[in-house]
C-alpha positions as a Markdown table, in Angstrom:
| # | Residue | x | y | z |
|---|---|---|---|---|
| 1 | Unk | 91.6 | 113.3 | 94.5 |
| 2 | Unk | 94.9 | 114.2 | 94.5 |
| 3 | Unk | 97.4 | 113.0 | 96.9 |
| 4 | Unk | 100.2 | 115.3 | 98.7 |
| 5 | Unk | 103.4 | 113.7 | 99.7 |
| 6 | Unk | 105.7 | 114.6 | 102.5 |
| 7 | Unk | 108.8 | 113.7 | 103.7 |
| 8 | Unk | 109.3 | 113.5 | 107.2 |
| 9 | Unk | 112.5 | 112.8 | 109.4 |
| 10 | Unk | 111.1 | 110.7 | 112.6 |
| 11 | Unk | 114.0 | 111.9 | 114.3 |
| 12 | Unk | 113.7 | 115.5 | 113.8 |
| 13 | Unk | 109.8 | 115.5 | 113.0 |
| 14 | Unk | 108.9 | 119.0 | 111.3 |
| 15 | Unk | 106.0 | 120.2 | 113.5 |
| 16 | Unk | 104.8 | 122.5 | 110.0 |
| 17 | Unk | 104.2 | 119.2 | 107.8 |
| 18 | Unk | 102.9 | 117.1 | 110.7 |
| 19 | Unk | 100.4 | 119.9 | 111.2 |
| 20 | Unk | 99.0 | 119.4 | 107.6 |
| 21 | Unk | 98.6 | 115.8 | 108.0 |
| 22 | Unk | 96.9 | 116.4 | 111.6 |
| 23 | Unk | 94.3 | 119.1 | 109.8 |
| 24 | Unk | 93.5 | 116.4 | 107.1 |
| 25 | Unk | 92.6 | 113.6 | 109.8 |
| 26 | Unk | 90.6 | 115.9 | 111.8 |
| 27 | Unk | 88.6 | 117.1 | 108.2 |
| 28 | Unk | 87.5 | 113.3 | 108.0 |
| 29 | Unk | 90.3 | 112.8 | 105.4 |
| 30 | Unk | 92.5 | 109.6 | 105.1 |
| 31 | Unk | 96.7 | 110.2 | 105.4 |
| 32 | Unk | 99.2 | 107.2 | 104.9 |
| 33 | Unk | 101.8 | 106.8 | 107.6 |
| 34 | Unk | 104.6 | 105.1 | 108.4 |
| 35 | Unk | 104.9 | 102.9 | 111.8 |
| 36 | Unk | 107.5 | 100.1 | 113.1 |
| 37 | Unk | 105.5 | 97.0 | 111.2 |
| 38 | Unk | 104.0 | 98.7 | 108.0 |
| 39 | Unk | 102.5 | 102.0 | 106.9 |
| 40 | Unk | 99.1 | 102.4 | 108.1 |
| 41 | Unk | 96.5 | 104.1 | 106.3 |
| 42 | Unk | 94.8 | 106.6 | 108.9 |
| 43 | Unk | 91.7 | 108.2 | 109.4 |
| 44 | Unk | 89.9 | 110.1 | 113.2 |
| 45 | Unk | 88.7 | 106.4 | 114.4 |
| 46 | Unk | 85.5 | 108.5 | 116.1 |
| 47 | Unk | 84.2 | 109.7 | 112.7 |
| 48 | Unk | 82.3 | 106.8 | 110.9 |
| 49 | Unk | 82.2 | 108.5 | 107.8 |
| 50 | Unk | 85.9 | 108.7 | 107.6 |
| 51 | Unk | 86.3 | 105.2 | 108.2 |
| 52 | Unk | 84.2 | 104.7 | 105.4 |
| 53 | Unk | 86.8 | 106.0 | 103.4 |
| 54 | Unk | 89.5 | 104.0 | 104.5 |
| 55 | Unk | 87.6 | 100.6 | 103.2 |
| 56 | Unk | 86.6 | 102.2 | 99.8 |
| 57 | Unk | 90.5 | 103.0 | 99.3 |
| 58 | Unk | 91.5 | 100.3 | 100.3 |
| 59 | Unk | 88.9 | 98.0 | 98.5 |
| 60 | Unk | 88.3 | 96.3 | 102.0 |
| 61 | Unk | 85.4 | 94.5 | 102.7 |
| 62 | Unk | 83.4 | 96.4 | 106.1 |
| 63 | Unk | 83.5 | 93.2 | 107.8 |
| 64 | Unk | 87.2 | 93.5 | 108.6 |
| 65 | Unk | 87.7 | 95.2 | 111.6 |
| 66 | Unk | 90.3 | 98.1 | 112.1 |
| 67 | Unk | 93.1 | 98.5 | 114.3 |
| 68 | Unk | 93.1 | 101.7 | 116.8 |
| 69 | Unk | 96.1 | 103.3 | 117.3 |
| 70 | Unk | 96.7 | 105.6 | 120.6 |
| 71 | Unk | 99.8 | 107.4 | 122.0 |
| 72 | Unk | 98.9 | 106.8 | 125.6 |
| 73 | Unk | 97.4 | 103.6 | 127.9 |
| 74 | Unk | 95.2 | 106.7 | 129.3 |
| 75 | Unk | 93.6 | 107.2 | 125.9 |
| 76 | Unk | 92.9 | 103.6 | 126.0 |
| 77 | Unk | 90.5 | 104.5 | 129.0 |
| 78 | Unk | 87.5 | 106.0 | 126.4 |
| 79 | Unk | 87.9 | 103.1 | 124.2 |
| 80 | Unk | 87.4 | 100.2 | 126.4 |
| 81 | Unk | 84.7 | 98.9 | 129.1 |
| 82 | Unk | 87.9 | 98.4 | 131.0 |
| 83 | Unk | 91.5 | 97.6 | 131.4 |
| 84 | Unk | 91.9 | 94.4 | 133.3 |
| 85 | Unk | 95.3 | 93.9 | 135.1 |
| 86 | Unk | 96.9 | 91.4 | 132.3 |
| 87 | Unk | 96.5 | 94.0 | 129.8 |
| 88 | Unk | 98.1 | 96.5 | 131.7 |
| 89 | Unk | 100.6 | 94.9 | 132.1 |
| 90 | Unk | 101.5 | 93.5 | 128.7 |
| 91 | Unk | 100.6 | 97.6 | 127.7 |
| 92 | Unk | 103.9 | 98.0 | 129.9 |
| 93 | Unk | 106.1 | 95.6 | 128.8 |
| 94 | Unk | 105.1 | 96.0 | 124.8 |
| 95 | Unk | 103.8 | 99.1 | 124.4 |
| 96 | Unk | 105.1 | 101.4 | 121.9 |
| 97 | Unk | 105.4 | 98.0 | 119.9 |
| 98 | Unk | 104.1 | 95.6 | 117.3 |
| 99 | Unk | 101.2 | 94.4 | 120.2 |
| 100 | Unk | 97.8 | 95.2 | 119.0 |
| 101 | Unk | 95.3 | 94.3 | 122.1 |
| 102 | Unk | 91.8 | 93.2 | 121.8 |
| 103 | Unk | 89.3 | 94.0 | 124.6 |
| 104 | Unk | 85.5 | 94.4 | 125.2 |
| 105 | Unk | 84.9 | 97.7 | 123.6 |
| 106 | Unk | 83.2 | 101.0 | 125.2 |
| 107 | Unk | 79.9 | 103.2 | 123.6 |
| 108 | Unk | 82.3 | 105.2 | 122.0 |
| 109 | Unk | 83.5 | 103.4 | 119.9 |
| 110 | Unk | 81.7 | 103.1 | 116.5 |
| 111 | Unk | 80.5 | 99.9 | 114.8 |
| 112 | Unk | 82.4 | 100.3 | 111.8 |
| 113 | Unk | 85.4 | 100.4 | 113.4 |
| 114 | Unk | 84.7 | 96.7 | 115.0 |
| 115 | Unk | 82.9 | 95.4 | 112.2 |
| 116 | Unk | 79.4 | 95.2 | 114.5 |
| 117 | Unk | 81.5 | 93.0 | 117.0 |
| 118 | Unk | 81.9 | 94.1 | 120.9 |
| 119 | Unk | 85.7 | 94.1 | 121.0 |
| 120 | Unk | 88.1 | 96.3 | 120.2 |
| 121 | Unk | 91.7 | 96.0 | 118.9 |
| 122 | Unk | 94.1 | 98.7 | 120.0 |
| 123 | Unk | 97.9 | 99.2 | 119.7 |
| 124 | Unk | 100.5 | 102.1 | 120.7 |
| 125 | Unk | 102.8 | 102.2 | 117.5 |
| 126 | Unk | 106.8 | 102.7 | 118.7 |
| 127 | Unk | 107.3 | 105.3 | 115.4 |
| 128 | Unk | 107.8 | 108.3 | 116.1 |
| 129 | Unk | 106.0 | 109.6 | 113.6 |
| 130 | Unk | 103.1 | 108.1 | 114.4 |
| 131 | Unk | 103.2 | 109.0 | 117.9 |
| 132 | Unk | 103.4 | 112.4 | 117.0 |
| 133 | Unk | 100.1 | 112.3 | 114.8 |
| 134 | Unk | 98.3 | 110.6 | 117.3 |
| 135 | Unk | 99.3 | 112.8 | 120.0 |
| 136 | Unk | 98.5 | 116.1 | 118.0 |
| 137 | Unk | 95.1 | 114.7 | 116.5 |
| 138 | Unk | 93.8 | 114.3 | 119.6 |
| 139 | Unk | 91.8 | 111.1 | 118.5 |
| 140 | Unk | 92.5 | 107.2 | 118.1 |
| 141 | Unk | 93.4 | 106.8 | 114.7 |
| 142 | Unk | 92.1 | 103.8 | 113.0 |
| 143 | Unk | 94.9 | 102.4 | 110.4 |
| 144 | Unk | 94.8 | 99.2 | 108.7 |
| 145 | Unk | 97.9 | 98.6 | 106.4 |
| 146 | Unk | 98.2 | 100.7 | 103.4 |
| 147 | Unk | 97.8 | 98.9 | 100.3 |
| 148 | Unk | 95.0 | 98.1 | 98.4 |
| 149 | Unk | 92.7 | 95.0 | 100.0 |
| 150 | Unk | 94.8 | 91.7 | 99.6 |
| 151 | Unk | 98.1 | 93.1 | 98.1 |
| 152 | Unk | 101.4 | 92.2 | 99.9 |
| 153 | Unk | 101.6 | 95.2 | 103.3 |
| 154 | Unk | 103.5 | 98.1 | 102.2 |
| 155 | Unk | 106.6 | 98.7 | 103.9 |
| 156 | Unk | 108.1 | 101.9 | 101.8 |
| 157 | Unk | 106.5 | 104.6 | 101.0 |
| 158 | Unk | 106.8 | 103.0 | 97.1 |
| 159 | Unk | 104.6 | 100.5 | 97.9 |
| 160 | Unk | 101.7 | 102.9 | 99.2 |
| 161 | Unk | 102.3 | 105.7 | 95.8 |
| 162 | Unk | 102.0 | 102.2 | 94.2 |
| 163 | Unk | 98.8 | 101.1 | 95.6 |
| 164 | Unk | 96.8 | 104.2 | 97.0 |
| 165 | Unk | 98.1 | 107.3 | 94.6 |
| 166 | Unk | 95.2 | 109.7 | 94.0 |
| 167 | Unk | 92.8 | 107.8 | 96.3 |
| 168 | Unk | 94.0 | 109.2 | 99.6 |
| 169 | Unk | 94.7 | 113.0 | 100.7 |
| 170 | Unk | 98.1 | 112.4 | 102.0 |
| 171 | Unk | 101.4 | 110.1 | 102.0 |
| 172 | Unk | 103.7 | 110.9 | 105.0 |
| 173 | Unk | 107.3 | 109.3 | 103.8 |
| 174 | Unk | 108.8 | 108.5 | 106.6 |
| 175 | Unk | 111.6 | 105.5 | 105.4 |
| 176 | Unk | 111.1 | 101.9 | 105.3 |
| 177 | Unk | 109.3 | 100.1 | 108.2 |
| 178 | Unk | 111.0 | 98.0 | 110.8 |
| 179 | Unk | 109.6 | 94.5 | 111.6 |
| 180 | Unk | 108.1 | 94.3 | 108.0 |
| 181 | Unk | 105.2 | 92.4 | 109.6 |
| 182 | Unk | 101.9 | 93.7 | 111.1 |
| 183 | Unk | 101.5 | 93.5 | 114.8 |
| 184 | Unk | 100.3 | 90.6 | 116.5 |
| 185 | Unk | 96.8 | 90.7 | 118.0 |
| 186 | Unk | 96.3 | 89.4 | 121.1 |
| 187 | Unk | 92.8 | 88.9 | 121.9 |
| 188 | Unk | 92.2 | 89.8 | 126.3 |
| 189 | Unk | 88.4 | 90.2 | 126.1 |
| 190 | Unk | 87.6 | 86.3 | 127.3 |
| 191 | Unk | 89.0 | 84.2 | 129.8 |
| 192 | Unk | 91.5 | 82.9 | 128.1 |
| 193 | Unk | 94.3 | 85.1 | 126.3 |
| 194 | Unk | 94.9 | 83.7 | 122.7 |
| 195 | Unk | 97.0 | 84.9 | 120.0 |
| 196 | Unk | 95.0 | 85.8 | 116.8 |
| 197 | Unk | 97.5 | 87.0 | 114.6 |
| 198 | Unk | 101.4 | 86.5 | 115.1 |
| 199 | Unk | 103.8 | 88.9 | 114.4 |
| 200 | Unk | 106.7 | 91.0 | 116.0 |
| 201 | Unk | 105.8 | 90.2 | 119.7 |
| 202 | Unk | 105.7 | 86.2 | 119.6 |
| 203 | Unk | 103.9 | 83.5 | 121.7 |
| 204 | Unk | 107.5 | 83.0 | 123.6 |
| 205 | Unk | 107.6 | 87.0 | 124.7 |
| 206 | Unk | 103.9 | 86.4 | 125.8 |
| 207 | Unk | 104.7 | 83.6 | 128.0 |
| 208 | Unk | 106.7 | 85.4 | 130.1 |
| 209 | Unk | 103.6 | 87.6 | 131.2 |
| 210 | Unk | 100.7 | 85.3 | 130.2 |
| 211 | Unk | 102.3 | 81.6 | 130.6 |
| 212 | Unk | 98.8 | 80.4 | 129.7 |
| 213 | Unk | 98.5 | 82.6 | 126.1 |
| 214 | Unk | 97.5 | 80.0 | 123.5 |
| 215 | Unk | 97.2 | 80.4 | 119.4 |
| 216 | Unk | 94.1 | 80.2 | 118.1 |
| 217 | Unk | 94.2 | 77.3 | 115.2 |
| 218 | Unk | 92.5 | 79.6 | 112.4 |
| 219 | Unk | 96.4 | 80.9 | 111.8 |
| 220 | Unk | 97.7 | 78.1 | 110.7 |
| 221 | Unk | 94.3 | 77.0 | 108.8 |
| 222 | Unk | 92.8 | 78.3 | 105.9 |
| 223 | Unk | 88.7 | 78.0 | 106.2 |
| 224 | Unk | 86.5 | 80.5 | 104.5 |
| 225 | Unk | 83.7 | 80.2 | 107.4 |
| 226 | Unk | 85.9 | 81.7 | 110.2 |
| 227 | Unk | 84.4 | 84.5 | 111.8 |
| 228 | Unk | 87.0 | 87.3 | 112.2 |
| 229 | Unk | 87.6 | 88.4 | 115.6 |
| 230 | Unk | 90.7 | 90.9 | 114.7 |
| 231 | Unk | 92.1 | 92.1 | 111.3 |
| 232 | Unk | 93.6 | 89.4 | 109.1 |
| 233 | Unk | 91.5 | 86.7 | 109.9 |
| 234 | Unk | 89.3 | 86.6 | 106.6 |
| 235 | Unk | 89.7 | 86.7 | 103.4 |
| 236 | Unk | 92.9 | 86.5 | 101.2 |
| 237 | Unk | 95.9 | 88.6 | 102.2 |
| 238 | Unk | 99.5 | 89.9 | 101.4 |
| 239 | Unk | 99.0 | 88.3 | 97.6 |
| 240 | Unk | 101.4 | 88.8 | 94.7 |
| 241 | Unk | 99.4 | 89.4 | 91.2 |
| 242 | Unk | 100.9 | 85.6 | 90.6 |
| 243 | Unk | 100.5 | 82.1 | 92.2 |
| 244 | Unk | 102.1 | 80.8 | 94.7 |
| 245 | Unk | 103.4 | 78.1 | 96.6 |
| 246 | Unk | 105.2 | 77.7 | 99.7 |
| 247 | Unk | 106.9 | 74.5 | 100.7 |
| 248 | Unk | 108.1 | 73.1 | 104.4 |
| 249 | Unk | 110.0 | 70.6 | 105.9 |
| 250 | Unk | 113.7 | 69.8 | 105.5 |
| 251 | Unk | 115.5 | 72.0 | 103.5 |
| 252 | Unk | 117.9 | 70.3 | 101.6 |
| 253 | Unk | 114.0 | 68.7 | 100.8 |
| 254 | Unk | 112.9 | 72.1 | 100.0 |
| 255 | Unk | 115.5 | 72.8 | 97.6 |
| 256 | Unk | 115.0 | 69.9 | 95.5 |
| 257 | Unk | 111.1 | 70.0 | 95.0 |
| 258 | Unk | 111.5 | 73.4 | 94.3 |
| 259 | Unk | 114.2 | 73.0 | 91.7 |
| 260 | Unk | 112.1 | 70.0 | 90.3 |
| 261 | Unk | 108.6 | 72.3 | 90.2 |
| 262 | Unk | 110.9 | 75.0 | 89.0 |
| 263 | Unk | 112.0 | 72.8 | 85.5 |
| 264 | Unk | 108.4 | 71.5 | 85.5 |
| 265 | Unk | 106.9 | 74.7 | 85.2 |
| 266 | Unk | 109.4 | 76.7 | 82.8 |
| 267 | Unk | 108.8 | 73.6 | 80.7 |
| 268 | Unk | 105.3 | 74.7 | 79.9 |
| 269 | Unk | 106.5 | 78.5 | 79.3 |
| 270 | Unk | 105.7 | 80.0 | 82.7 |
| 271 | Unk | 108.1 | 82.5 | 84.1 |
| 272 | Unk | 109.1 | 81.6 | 87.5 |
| 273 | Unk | 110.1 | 83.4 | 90.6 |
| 274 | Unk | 111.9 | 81.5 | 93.2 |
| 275 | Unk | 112.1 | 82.9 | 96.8 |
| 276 | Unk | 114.9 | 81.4 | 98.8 |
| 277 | Unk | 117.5 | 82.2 | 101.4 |
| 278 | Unk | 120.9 | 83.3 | 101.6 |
| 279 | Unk | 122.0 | 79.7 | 102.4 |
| 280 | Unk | 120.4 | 78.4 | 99.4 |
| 281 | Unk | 120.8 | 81.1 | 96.8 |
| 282 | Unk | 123.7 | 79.5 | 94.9 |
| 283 | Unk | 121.8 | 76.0 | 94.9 |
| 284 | Unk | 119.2 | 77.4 | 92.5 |
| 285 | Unk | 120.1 | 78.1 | 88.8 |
| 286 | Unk | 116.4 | 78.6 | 87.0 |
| 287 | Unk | 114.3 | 81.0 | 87.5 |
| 288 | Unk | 114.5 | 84.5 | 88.6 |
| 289 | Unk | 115.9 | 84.1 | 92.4 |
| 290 | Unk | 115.4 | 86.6 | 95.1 |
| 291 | Unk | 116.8 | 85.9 | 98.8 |
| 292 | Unk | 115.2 | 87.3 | 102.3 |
| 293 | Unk | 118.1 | 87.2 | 103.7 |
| 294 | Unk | 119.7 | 84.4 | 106.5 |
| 295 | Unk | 117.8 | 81.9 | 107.7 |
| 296 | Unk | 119.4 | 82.0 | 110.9 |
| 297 | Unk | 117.7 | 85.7 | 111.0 |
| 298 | Unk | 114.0 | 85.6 | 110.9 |
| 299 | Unk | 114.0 | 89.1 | 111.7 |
| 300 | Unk | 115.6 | 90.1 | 108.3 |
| 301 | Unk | 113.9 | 87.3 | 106.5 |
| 302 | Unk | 110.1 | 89.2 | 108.0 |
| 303 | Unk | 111.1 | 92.8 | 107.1 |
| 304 | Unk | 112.2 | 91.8 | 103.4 |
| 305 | Unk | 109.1 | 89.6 | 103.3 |
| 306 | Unk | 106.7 | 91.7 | 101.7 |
| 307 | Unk | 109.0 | 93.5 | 99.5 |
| 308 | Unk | 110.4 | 90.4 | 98.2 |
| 309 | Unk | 106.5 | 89.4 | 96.8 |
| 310 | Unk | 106.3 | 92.8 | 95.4 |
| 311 | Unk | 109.9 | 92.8 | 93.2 |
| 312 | Unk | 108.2 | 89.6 | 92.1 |
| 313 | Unk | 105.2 | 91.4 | 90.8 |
| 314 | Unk | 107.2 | 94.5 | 89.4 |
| 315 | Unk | 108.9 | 91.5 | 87.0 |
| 316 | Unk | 105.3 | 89.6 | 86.1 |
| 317 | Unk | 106.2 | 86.2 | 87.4 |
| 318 | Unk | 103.5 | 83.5 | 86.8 |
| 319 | Unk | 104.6 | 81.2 | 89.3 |
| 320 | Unk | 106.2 | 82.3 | 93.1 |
| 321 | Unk | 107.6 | 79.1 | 94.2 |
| 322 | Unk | 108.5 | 80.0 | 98.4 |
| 323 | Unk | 110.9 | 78.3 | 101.0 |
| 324 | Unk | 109.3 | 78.1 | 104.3 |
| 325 | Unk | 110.9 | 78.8 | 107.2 |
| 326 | Unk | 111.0 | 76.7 | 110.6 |
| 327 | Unk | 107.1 | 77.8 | 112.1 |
| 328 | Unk | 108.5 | 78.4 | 116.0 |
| 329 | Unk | 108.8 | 82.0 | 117.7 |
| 330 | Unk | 109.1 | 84.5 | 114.8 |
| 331 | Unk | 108.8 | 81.9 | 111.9 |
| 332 | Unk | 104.7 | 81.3 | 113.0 |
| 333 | Unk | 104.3 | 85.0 | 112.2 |
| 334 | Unk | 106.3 | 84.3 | 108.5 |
| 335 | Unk | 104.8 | 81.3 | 107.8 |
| 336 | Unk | 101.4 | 82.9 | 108.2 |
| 337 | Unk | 101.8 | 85.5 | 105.6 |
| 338 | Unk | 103.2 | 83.1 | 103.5 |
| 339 | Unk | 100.4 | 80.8 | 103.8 |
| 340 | Unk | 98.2 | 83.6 | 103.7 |
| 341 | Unk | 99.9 | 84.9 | 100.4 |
| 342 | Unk | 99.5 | 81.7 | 98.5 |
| 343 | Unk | 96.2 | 81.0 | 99.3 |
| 344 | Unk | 97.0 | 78.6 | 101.7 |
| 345 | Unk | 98.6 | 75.8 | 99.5 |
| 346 | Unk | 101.7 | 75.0 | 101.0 |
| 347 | Unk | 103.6 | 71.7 | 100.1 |
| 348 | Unk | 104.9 | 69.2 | 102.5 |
| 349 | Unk | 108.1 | 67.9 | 101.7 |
């Protein structure tokens, strides 16, 4: 297969090249696109054998379920048993937004979409772009993120050539992504309303709406028995080629056990990446050293995130040794990918 790339404006969208990319989802073919978290990789999320393509791309097991993306709360209407009043309402305060939400799912929906399970995750993406394909497709488009199974989410158009060249029909470039994180899923379709996966939108926005949203503990705990009710509960994600480990707790801590594993390793002739911050950037003097930005800014920090994991692997690093950041409103969403990127070993300082 051979994969066309397009640029794309999302300010002044050209109607022509959005066009090719609509023909190719509604030919059961597979188009890489950007949105506001990460690039998606997209296919008609009514036609099971295109979804079949997107998990041979991608290398992703078909017990993962996909993410539906619509343009409008009425398309949501097809996909669903029904709407109850708290998502509607958290669809109008979120929506276009990182908010993926999860409900009992309708007929029409096909099974490999859910993964055999009777919800549904849904979200309205706030790019443009994306909007725009949606719209003119005509059909939910099912998108997990555009890399291959288990690599760090792409969040340039770099990233997906780098991952899924020659193995999808299309690559929409449409600039580097916004939150840097994928949306959080917020599971509706029991009676209680529980975060399943953090990201942009966090627990503290929730509250304002649902004051009784909870977390559910399998984010902050790696166990290879959960059952995944949304995307990104199973199975190892957002991994650099290296190891990894992240360490918490005080920083000035941080620093030190870093710098200590940092000598111990490079003893023993590994070649070690350090992730830090802007605060702590000069502190470090082994290694090769790569900030996220402030950590008074977790929003920077989560959109340079994944990038930061893939410089590493562009240099062949054996070791990625990570600062945590504080785990409270947008730092439970970091923390997770972090955890989730090194395999869950994270070291208490």
């Amino acid at each position: 297969m051979k994969t066309k790339i397009i640029k794309i404006d999302k300010d002044n969208i050209n109607s022509d090249l959005i066009i090719d990319a609509v023909n190719i989802i509604k030919n059961s073919g597979l188009v890489a696109f950007p949105t506001e978290t990460v690039y998606g990789l997209g296919a008609n999320g009514f036609d099971e054998n295109a979804a079949k393509k997107i998990f041979a791309a991608k290398g992703r097991p078909e017990d993962n379920p996909l993410i539906l993306h619509v343009y409008s709360v009425e398309q949501v209407e097809e996909l669903v048993e029904e709407i109850p009043d708290i998502a509607k309402k958290c669809m109008e305060e979120f929506w276009p937004g990182p908010l993926t939400i999860l409900l009992p799912k309708s007929d029409k929906v096909p099974n490999i979409i859910t993964a055999g399970l009777d919800t549904v995750a849904i979200r309205m993406p706030e790019n443009k772009i994306a909007l725009e394909l949606i719209k003119m497709s005509n059909v939910p488009i099912a998108a997990p993120s555009a890399n291959i199974s288990g690599r760090p989410s792409p969040t340039s158009v770099k990233h997906v050539i780098d991952d899924l060249m020659d193995k999808v029909d299309m690559i929409v470039d449409g600039g580097e992504t916004g939150v840097g994180l994928e949306s959080t899923v917020l599971d509706l379709s029991g009676d209680l309303p529980m975060i399943l996966r953090p990201g942009g939108v966090t627990k503290e926005d929730l509250q304002k709406i649902i004051p009784n949203v909870t977390i559910d503990f399998a984010i902050i705990k790696e166990d290879a028995n959960i059952i995944p009710k949304s995307p990104g509960q199973k199975y190892r994600h957002y991994a650099p080629k290296s190891e990894m480990l992240v360490f918490s707790g005080d920083i000035d801590k941080i620093t030190d056990a870093i710098m200590a594993k940092t000598k111990e390793y490079m003893a023993i002739g590994k070649r070690v990446g350090v992730i830090c911050t802007d605060e702590t950037k000069e502190i470090y003097k082994d290694g090769l050293i790569i900030s996220m930005g402030s950590r008074r800014n977790n929003e920077t920090i989560a959109r340079n995130l994944f990038n930061t994991l893939r410089l590493f692997d562009e240099e062949n690093v054996d070791i990625i040794l990570a600062e945590g950041v504080e785990p409270s409103h947008l730092g439970i969403a970091i923390m997770n990918r972090m955890m989730k990127a090194a395999g869950g070993r994270i070291i208490k300082v």
